[in-house]
N, C-alpha and C positions, 0 to 999 in steps of 0.2 A: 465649609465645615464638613468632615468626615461625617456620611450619613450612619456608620456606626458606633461613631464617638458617644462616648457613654457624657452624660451631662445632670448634674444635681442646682438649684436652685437654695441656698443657703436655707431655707425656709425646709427645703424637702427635708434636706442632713440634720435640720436641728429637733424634726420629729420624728425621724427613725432613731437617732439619738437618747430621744427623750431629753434633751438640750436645752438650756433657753438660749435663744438668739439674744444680741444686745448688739448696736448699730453704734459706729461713730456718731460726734455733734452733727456733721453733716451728709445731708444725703440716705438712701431707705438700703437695708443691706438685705432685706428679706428674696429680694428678687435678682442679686449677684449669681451668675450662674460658674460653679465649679467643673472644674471638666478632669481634674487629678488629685493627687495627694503625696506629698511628699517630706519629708526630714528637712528641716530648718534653713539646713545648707543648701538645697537642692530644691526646692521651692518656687518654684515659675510664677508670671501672671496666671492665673486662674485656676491657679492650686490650694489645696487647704494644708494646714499643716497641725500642728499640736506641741503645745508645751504639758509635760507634767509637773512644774515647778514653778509659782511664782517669778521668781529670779531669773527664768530664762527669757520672760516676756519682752524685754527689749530686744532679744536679739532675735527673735521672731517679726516682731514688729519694724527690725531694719529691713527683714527679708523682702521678697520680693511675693511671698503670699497673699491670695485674696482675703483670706479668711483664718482663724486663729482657733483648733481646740484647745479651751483651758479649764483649768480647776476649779469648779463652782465658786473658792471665795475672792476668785478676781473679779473685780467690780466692773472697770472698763478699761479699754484699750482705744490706740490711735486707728487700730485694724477693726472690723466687724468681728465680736467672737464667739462660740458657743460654748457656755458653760454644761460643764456634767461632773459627775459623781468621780470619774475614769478617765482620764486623759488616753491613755493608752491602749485601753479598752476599746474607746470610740474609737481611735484612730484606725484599730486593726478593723471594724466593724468599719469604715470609711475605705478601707483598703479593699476589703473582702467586694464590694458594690463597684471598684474601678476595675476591679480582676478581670482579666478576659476570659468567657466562656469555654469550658472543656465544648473542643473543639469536633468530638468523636460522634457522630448520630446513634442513636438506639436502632442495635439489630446488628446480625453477624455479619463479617466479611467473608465474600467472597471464600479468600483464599485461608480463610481460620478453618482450623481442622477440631471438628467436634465429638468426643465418643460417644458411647451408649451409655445412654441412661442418666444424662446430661439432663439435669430441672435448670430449667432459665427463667427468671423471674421477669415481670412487665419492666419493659424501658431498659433491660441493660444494654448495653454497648461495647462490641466484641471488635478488635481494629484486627487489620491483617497481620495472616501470620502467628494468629494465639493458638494455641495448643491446648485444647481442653479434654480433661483424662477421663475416663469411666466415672458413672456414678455422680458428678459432682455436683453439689446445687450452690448455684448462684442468684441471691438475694435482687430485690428490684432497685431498680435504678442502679446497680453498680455498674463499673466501668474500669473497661480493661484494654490497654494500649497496647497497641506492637509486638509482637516477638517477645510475647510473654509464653513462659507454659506452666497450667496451672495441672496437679499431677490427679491418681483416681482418687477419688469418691474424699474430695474437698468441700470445704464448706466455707462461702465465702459470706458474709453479711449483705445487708443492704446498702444503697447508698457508699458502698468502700470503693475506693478511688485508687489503681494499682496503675503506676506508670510504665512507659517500655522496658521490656528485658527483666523485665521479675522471674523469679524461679521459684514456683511453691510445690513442697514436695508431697509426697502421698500422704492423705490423711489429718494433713492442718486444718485447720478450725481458725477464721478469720472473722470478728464481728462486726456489726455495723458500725458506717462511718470513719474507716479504716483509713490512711492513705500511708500508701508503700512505693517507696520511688525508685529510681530505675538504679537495678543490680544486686536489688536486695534478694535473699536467696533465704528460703523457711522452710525446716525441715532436710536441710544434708543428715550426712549421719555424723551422730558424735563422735569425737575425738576419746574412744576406748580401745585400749587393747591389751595384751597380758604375753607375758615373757615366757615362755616353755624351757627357756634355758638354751636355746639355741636362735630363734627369733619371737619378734612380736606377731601373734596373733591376734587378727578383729574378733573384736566383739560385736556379733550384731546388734543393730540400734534401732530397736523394733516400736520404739515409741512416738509419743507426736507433739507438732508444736500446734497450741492455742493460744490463740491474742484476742484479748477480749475488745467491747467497743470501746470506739475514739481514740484508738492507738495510730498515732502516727513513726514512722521508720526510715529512717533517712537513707540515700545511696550510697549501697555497696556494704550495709550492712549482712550480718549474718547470723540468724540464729538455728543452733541443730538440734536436729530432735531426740527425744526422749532415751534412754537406755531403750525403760521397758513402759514407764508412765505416760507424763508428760512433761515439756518445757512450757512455762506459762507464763505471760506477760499479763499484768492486770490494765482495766480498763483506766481510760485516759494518759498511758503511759506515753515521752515523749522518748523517742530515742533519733540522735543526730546520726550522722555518716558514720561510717570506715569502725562501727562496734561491733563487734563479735562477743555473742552469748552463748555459750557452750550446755550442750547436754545436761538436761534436769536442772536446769535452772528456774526457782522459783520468783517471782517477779511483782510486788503488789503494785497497787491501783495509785494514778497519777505520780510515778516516778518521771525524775528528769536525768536523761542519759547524756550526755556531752559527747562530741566527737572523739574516736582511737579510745573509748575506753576496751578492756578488755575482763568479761568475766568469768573466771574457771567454773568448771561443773559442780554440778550442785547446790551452788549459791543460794540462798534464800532473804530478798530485799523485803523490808517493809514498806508500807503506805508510803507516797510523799517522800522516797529517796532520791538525793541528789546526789550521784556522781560527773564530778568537772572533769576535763577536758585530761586524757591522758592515764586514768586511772587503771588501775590494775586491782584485779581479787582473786586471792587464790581460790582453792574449790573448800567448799563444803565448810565454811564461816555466815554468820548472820548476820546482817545491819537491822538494825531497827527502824521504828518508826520516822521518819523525820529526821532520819540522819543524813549529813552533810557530808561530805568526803573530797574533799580541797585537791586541784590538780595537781594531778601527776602522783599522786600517792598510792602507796600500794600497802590492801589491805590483807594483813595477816592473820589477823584474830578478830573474833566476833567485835562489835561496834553497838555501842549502847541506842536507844531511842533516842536523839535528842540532841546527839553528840554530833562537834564539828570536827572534822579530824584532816592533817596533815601530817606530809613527810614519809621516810619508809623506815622502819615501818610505821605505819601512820598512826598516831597518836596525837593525845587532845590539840588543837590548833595554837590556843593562847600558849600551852605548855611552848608549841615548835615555834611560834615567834619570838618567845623568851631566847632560847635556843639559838634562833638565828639571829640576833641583838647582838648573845653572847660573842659569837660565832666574826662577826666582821669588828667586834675587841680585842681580838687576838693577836695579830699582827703589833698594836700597840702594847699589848701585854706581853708577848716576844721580846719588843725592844726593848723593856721595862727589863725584863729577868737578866739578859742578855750585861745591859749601863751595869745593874746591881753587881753581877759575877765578877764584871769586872773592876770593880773596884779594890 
């Protein structure tokens, strides 16, 4: 056995859990030792797995797992299993415990270049090659990998977790428990400029990005900064890859951003919005609270609280699958008009 193989005892998982264990007719499951965790399909000897669904329980149970999370009202199973409140919940919490250790020591490297008047909080961890600007204070225990550069007088949270190759520009404001992965870039300047009648002139972009905590940022994302305020992502927001968020863009708390969406300036999201995979917003429209906004759609006009929306421009969802029913009757309705004429 690998002396650093990480190992759980079904008994350990089912009280960090808060779980109840429950053991086939034969044999004690309490003392089954786990050593992974995996999706149903992919499930080795001495893996645990998880269903959220009643209904999935056999095909779990053909798998090749040691152990079963399920949903409190499964009684039992031919597998050893642990009941909770979460299926899914627990599983990320089982995931999180197999994770391999950031691998980075606390303290600067060598060859990371620091300026003046740099605050470094206890236990951070600086890898080679980071660039750290004037003025900046960086929070404890955070951690910052590779050929990142972070610009002056930044503020980065505690505990935030920044991968190689990040670019953070002057004057961002990063909260605790952050994680920014590699190629995200915070604070370019916005995309402003003004026509004199012969060419475009910049507008300086003299403002800043803030991300409040528990924001995570997927790679090669981009968000710019401020005209003259701020761009603000609120706290718990998720955002995937390849999204760019444009100048003055306002952003509430626990938003879910999908991959390639793209938002024009000035935007203002509410609490708990969800744009899918592909989405576009022009500048300076609202979504509300708890609104949905269905891939690939592009939103032209403000979006109620509430509301799910597709299509472009995008409008109520139930409305656009009425729409698109309609939409592949037609070809039949063609041939109908077409018999009729010619009669």
């Amino acid at each position: 056995m690998n002396p650093d193989e990480k190992t759980y005892t079904l008994s350990q998982l089912a009280q960090r859990l808060d779980g109840q264990l429950v053991g086939p007719p034969a044999g004690p499951a309490a003392e089954i030792h786990i050593r992974g965790a995996a999706g149903i399909d992919h499930a080795g000897a001495g893996d645990i797995t998880f269903v959220d669904d009643p209904s999935k329980l056999s095909a779990a149970e053909k798998s090749q797992a040691a152990a079963v999370i399920v949903p409190a009202e499964i009684e039992k199973s031919t597998k050893p299993i642990i009941k909770v409140k979460n299926p899914r919940l627990a599983f990320a919490e089982v995931l999180g415990m197999f994770a391999p250790p950031i691998s980075l020591p606390a303290g600067v490297h060598p060859t990371a270049i620091i300026g003046d008047e740099v605050s470094l909080g206890e236990n951070v961890a600086i890898g080679p090659y980071v660039i750290i600007g004037k003025g900046t204070k960086i929070g404890e225990g955070a951690v910052i990998y590779p050929q990142t550069h972070v610009g002056e007088n930044v503020n980065i949270g505690a505990g935030t977790l920044i991968h190689p190759r990040v670019t953070i520009g002057w004057g961002t404001e990063i909260g605790a428990g952050c994680i920014l992965h590699s190629g995200v870039v915070l604070g370019a300047d916005g995309f402003g400029f003004n026509w004199d009648g012969e060419c475009h002139r910049k507008i300086p972009q003299i403002g800043r990005v803030v991300i409040e905590d528990d924001v995570e940022i997927g790679a090669n994302t981009t968000i710019d900064r401020a005209t003259t305020h701020i761009t603000h992502i609120g706290r718990g927001t998720k955002i995937d890859d390849q999204v760019h968020i444009a100048h003055n863009v306002t952003m509430g708390e626990n938003c879910i951003i999908a991959g390639k969406v793209g938002i024009s300036g000035s935007v203002r999201l509410g609490n708990r919005v969800t744009l899918a995979g592909q989405v576009g917003v022009v500048d300076h429209v609202s979504i509300g609270d708890d609104a949905i906004v269905m891939a690939r759609a592009a939103v032209f006009n403000d979006l109620p609280a509430g509301s799910v929306s597709s299509g472009t421009p995008a409008y109520p969802h139930r409305e656009y699958l009425r729409v698109e029913a309609a939409v592949r009757k037609l070809p039949d309705l063609l041939r109908q008009i077409r018999e009729l004429k010619s009669r």
